[in-house]
N, C-alpha and C positions, 0 to 999 in steps of 0.2 A: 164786628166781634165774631169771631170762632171759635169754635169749641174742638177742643182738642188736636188741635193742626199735626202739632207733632207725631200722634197716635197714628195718624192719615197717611202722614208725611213716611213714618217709618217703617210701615205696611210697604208702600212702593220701593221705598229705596230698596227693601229685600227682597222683591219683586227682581228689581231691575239692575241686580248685583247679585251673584250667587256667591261670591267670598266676603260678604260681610254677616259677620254673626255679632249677636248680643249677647253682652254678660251685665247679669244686673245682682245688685246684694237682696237686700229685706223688702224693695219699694216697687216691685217690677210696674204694678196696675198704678202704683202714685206717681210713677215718671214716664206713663204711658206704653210701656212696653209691651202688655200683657198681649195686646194686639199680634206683634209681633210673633211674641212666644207662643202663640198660637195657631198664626199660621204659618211658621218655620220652625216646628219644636227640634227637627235635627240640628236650627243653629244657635242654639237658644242652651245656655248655661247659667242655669240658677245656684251661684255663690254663696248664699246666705250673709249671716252680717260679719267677712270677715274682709272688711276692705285689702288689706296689704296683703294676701293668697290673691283674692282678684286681681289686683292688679298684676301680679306677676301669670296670671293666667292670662290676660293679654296681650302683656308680652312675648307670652309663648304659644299664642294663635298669629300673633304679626309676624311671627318668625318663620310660620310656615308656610307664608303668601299670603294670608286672610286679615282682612280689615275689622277688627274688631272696635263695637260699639258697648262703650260703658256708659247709662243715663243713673243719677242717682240722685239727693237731692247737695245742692254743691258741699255744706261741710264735707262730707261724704266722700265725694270726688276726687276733691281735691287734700282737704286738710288731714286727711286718718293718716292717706296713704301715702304720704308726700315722699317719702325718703324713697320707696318703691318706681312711684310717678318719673323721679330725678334721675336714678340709675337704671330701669331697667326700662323705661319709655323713652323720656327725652335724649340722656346719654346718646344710647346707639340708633335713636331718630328714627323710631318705626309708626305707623303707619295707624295710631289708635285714637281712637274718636272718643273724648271724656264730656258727658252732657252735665251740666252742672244745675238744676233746678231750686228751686227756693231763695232767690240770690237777694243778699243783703236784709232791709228789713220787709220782705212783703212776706216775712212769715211772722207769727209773735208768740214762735217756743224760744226768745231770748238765747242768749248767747253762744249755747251746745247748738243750735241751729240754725243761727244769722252769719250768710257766708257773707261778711265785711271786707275781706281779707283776698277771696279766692282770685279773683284778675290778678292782683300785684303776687300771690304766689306763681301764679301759672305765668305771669310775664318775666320773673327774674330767670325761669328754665332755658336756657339752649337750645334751637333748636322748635323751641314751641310756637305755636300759633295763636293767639285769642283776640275771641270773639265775643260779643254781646248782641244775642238776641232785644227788637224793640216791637215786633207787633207781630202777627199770625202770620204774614207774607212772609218775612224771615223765620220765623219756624217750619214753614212749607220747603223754603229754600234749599236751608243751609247745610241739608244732608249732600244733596247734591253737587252745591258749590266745594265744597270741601272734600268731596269723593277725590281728585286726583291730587291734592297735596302730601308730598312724599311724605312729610315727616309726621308726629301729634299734634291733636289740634283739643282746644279746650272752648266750650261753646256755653258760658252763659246766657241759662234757656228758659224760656216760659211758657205755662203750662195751663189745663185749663181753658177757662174760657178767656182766649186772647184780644186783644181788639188790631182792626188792622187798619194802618195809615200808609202802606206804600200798595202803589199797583204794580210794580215789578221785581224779580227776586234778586236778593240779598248778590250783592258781589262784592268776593274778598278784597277788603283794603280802598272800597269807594266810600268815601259818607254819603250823605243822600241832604241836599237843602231841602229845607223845608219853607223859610222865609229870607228872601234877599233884605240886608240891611250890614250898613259896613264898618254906623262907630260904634254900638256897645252887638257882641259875638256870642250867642247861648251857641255852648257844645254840652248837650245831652247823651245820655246814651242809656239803654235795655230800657227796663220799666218804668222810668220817667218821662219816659219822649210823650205819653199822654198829657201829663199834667206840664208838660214845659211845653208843648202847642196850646193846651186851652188858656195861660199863663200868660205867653208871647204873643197870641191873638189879638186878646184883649188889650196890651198892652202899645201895639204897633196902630193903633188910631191914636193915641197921643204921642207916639215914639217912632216915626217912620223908620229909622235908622235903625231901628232895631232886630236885626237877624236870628234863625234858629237854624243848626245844623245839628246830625243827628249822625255819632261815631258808632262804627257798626265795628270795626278792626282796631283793636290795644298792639295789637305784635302781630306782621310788621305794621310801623306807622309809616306810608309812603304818600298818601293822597298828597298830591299838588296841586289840584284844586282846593281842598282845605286849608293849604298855606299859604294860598293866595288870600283866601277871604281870613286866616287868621293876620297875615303882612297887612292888610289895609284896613282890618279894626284898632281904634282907639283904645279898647278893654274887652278883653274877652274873658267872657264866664261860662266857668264848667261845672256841671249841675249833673249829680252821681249819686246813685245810691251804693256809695263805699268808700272806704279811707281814703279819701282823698292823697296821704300820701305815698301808695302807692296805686294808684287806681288812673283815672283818665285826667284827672287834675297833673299828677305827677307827669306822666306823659306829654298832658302838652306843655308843661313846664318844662322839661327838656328841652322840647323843640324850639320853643323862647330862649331859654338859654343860650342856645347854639345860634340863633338864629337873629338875635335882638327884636327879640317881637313887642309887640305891645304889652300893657299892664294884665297879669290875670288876678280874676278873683276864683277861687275854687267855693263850691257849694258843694260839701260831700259830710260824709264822718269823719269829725274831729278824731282824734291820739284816746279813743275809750274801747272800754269792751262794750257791747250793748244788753237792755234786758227786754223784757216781754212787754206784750200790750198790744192792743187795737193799732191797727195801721196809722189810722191819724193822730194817734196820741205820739207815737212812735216819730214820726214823719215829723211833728213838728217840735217834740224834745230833742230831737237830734239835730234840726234846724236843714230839714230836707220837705217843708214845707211847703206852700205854693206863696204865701205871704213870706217868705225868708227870700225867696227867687225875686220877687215882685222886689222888697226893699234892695236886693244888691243891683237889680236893672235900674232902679231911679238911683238909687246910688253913683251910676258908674256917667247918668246922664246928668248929674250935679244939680238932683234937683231936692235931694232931703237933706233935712235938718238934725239938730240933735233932738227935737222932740218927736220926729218919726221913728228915731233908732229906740227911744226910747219907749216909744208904742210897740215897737216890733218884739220890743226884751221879756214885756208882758203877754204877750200872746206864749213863751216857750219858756220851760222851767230850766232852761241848759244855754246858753250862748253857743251861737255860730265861731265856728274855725275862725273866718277872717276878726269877728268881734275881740275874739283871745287874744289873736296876732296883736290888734288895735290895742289893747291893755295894756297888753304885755308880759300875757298870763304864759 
């Protein structure tokens, strides 16, 4: 666990780049910047809260050779100023770095605050890059790895105190194994990858077979090592904190589709808006639990019944996506 990597991290990269400047709205000190704007106040542009003026002030710092950094929390980011984000960033493919913080449900100011949505926004753009941060070694990185890519790049990010599972930094468009296993496939990704390793641990003494891979890169999807180990999985599950369809479930559906892959299950947010609440309450009404993962890995290894499903229904006031599918809701 780290404390505030990105604060650290964003310190250096202005260090060690004199044309990158930050523009932040309302959250400078809540998305870690204050750091920053403090020891670069020449490059340092306080907004206030009006996202869509920001964003086109980015665009007109990238226009003058300068690589502009916006961190904010991801509604923020992404959702206000979308229309902005689409023509005047991605469009003509300039060079701006959007940090997305509070992603999905690990905040519980309910729906004005839970970016559910922002990956599958920032993936449908032209031209765009995204990313999902999973532990403080990727927050250290990924300013870095991302400094020479021409176009925008969208980075949901994590803040605070991180915890860290990789010893080497973040490389665009690689996933990182975490457990070899070839007939049921977890693809995790950002602030899951904790509770889908202590999950899959435990699970792989009676499930040898059982793998964990952890997607750092939505756009572009190119790993071929990933599609190697998704071609010779029996089922593979993706376990996301966000709409599954558009988010990393979608994605690798795609690439199944094209590709005749094996069976998916997706573990994400169901077709809802979401509301407020304590993370675990949250986590497992939405059926992003660690007992919802557990039921679709014995699932996929045909080992539960209808009275386990039926144990699982009670544990959550809301049924899982695939359960709906199964209904026919």
């Amino acid at each position: 666990m780290k404390e505030k990597p990105f604060f650290t991290a964003l310190e250096k990269h202005g260090a060690l780049h004199e044309d990158v400047m930050v523009v932040t709205n309302d959250l400078t000190s809540s998305c870690e910047a204050d750091g920053f704007a403090n020891k670069f106040p020449d490059r340092y542009i306080s907004a206030g809260m009006a996202e869509q003026s920001l964003v086109l002030t980015l665009a007109g710092l990238a226009r003058e050779g300068l690589k502009p950094i916006y961190p904010s929390f991801a509604v923020f980011t992404t959702r206000r100023p979308y229309e902005q984000i689409a023509l005047t960033i991605a469009y003509p493919n300039l060079p701006v770095r959007l940090f997305g913080f509070l992603p999905g449900l690990t905040t519980p100011g309910g729906v004005s605050h839970q970016a559910i949505d922002d990956l599958g926004l920032m993936r449908q753009l032209p031209n765009m890059t995204v990313i999902e941060t999973a532990d403080s070694t990727d927050m250290e990185s990924i300013l870095e790895a991302t400094y020479k890519i021409p176009g925008p790049v969208y980075v949901r990010s994590m803040r605070g105190n991180v915890p860290t599972h990789f010893n080497e930094p973040i490389t665009i468009g690689m996933s990182r194994n975490i457990f070899d296993g070839s007939q049921v496939l977890v693809l995790v990704s950002g602030a899951l990858t904790s509770m889908a390793i202590e999950t899959v641990e435990k699970l792989r003494h009676s499930y040898p077979e059982l793998g964990l891979i952890c997607i750092n890169t939505l756009k572009p999807f190119y790993d071929s090592y990933l599609f190697a180990r998704i071609a010779a999985a029996s089922t593979v599950i993706t376990f996301e904190n966000h709409l599954v369809a558009t988010g990393l479930g979608s994605t690798v559906a795609m690439h199944l589709a094209m590709n005749q892959g094996p069976r998916l299950i997706p573990v994400g947010i169901s077709d809802t808006f979401t509301h407020g609440g304590s993370a675990d309450y949250l986590f497992n009404y939405y059926g992003l639990g660690s007992e919802h993962l557990v039921f679709e890995i014995k699932k996929a290894f045909g080992v539960l019944g209808d009275e386990a499903k039926a144990s699982l229904k009670n544990t959550s006031s809301k049924p899982t996506l695939t359960e709906n599918v199964a209904e026919g809701l």
